[in-house]
C-alpha positions as a printed NumPy array, in Angstrom:
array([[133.613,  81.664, 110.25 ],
       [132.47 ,  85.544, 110.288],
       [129.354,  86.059, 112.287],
       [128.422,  89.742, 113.72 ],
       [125.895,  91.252, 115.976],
       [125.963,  92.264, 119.613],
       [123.645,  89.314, 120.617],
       [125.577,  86.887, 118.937],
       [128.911,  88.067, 120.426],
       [127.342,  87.425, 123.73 ],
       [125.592,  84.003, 123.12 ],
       [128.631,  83.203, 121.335],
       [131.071,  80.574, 124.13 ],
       [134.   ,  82.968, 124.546],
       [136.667,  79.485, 123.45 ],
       [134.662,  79.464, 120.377],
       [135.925,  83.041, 119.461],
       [139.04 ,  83.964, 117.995],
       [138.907,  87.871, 117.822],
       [136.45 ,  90.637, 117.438],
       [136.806,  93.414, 115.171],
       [135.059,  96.474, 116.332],
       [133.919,  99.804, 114.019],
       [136.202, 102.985, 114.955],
       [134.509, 105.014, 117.575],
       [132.559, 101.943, 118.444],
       [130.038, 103.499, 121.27 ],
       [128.679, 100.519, 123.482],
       [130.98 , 100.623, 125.922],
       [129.972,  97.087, 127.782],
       [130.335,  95.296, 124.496],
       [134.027,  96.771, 125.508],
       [133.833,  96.126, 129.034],
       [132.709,  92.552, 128.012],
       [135.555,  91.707, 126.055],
       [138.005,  93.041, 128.376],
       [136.235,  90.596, 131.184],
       [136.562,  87.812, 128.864],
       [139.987,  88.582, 128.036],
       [138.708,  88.01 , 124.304],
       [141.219,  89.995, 121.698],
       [139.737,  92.512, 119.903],
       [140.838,  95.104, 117.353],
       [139.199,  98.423, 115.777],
       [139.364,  98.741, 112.301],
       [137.231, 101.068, 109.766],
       [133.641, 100.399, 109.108],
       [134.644,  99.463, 105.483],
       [136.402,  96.739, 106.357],
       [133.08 ,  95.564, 108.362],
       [131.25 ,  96.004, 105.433],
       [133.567,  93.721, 103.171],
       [133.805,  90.943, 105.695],
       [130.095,  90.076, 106.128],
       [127.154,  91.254, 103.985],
       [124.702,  91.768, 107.182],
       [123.914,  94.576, 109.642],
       [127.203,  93.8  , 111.75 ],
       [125.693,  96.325, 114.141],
       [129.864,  97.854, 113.88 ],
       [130.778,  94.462, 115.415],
       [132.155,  91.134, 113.209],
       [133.273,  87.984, 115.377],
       [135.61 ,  85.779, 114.26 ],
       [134.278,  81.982, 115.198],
       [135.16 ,  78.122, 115.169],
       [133.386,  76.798, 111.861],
       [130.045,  75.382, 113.073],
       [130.095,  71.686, 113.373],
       [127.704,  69.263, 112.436],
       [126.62 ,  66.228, 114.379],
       [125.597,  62.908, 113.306],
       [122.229,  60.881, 113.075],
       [123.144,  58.662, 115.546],
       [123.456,  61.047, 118.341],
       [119.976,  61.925, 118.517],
       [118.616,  58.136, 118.91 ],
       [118.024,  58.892, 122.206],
       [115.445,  62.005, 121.856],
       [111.559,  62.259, 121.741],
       [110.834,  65.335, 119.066],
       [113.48 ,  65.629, 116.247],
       [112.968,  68.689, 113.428],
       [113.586,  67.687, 110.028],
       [114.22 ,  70.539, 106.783],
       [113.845,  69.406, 103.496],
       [115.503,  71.233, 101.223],
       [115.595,  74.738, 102.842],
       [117.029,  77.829, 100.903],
       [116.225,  80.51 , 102.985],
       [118.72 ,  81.412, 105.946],
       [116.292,  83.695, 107.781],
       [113.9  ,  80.933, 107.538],
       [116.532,  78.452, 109.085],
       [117.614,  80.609, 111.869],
       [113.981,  81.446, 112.784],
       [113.001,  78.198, 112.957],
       [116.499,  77.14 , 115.235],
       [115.431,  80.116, 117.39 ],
       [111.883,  78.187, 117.346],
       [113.075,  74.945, 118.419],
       [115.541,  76.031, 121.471],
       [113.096,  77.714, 123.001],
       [110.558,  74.726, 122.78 ],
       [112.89 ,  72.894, 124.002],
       [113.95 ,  70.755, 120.998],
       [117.41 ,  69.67 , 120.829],
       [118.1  ,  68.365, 116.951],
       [117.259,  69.321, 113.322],
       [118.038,  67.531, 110.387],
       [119.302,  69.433, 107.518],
       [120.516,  67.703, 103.974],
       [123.852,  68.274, 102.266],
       [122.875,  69.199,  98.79 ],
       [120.203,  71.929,  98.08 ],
       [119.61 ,  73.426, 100.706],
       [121.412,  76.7  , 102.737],
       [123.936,  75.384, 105.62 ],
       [124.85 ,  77.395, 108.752],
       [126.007,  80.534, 107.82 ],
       [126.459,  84.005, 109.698],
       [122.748,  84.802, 108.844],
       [121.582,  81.624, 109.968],
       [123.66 ,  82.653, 113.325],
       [122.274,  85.858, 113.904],
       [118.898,  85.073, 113.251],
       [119.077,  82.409, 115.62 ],
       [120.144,  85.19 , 117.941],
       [122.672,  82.833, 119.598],
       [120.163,  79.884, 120.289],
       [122.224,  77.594, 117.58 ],
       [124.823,  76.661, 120.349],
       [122.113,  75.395, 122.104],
       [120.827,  73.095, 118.916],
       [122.282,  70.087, 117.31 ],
       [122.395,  70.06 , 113.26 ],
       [122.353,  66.637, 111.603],
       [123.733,  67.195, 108.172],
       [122.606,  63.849, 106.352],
       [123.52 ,  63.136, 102.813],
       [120.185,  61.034, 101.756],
       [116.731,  62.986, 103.837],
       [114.546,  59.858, 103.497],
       [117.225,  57.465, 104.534],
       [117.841,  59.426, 107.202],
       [113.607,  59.312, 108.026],
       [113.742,  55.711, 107.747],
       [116.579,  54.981, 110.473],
       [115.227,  57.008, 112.921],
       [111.763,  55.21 , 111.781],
       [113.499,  51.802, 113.004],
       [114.622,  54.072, 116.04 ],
       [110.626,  53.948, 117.131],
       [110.04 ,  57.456, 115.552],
       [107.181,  58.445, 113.771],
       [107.36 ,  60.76 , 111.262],
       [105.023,  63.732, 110.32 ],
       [105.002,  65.833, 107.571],
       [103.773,  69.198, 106.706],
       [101.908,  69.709, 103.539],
       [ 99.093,  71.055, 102.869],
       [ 96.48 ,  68.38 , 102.391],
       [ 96.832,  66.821, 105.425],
       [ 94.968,  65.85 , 108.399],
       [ 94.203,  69.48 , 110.63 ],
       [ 97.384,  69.238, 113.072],
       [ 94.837,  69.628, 115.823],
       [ 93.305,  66.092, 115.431],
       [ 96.285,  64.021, 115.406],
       [ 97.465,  62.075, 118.357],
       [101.241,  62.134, 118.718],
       [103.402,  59.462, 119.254],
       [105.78 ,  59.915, 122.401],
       [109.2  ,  59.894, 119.742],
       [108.412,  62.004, 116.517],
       [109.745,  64.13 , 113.642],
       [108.33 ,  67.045, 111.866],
       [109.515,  67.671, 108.469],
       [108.99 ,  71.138, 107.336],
       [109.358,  71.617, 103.129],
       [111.552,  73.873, 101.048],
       [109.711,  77.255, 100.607],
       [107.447,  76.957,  97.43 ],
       [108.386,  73.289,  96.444],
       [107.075,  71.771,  99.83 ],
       [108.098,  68.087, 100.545],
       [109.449,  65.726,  98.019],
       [106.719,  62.676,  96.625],
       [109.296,  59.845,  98.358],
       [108.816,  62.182, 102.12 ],
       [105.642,  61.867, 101.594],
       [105.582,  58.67 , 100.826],
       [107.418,  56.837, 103.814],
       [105.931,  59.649, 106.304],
       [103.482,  58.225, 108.735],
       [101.036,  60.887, 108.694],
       [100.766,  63.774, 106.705],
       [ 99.595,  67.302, 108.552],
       [ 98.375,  70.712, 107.926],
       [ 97.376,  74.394, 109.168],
       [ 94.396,  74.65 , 108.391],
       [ 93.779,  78.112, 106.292],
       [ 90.958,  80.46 , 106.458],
       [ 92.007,  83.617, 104.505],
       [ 92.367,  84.335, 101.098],
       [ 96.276,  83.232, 100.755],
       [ 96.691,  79.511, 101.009],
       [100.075,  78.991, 102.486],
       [102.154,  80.451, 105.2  ],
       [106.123,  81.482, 105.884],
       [108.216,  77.391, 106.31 ],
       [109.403,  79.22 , 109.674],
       [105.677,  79.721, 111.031],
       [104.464,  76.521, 109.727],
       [107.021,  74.922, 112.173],
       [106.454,  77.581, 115.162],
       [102.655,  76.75 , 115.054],
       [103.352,  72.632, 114.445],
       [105.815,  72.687, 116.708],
       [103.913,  74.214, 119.877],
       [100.627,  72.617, 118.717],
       [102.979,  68.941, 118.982],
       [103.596,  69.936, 122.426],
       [101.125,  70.963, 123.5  ],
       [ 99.065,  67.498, 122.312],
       [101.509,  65.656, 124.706]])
């Protein structure tokens, strides 16, 4: 996989990367330094060829990575607060809401297989490195995947926007949030087998807000109900 940017170079665990390919005249000189330390192999080629290997602000620096891999349902059994996407599109929105999660301290989110954006090198940089910190359940089925952790003792919340205000509920100790897809929100059936549904509530004139700041201000307002 080709991810670029400085700060993901440097988040980035150096047996993850396979080379770096630098813009000619390439200025930061501890980006240099760094990869000399690291003993990381590295190569300067023309800024064209930057251009042509990711379509992204490579910031004159492309990194050559391991393919992200996924993990599975059943390794996150064991957790108390579980994110769950349905049917994302948007990568910015995906690696703002990773970034979201590892710094609140939440270790998983569930992501479908079909219709709906993967990791890619957006999703990476976006992140700004805090998606080697973060587990990614791809699941084939969402609901199915909702129910199982259901048996697991979770209890599942979902975002939409005629639910109860998010600052009257009383959390159980092992949740989910599911966030909808931009626009579409949450499927009927999500809504259907969630346990409670939530909302933001909304006081301007514009009745919805950004799927990445829905789950910033759900996801601190969760924790901060503990």
């Amino acid at each position: 996989m080709l991810v670029c940017g400085k700060n993901v170079l440097k988040e980035t665990p150096t047996n993850k990367i396979h080379k770096v390919y630098l813009k000619e005249n390439f200025k930061d000189q501890s980006i240099i330094d760094y990869l000399k330390e690291q003993k990381i192999h590295y190569e300067f080629v023309p800024i064209f060829r930057l251009d042509k290997m990711v379509d992204a602000n490579h910031q004159g620096i492309v990194i050559d990575i391991d393919d992200f891999t996924y993990s599975s349902l059943d390794e996150i059994y064991d957790e108390d607060f579980v994110v769950c996407l349905d049917h994302l599109e948007d990568p910015h929105n995906l690696g703002a809401i990773i970034r979201t999660c590892e710094c609140a301290g939440i270790k998983s989110i569930i992501i479908p297989k079909d219709r709906s954006i993967r990791v890619n090198e957006t999703v990476m940089k976006i992140s700004a490195g805090a998606i080697n910190n973060i587990k990614v359940v791809l699941v084939s089925n969402i609901n199915n995947a909702l129910q199982k952790l259901q048996e697991k003792y979770f209890f599942v919340y979902t975002a939409d926007m005629d639910g109860k205000d998010y600052r009257q509920v009383d959390y159980a100790s092992k949740k989910v949030l599911v966030i909808g897809a931009e626009g579409a929100g949450v499927s009927k059936l999500t809504r259907k087998i969630s346990d409670e549904i939530i909302s933001i509530p909304m006081y301007g004139k514009i009745n919805s807000l950004n799927a990445s700041v829905s789950a910033a201000i759900l996801i601190y307002g969760m924790i901060r109900a503990k």
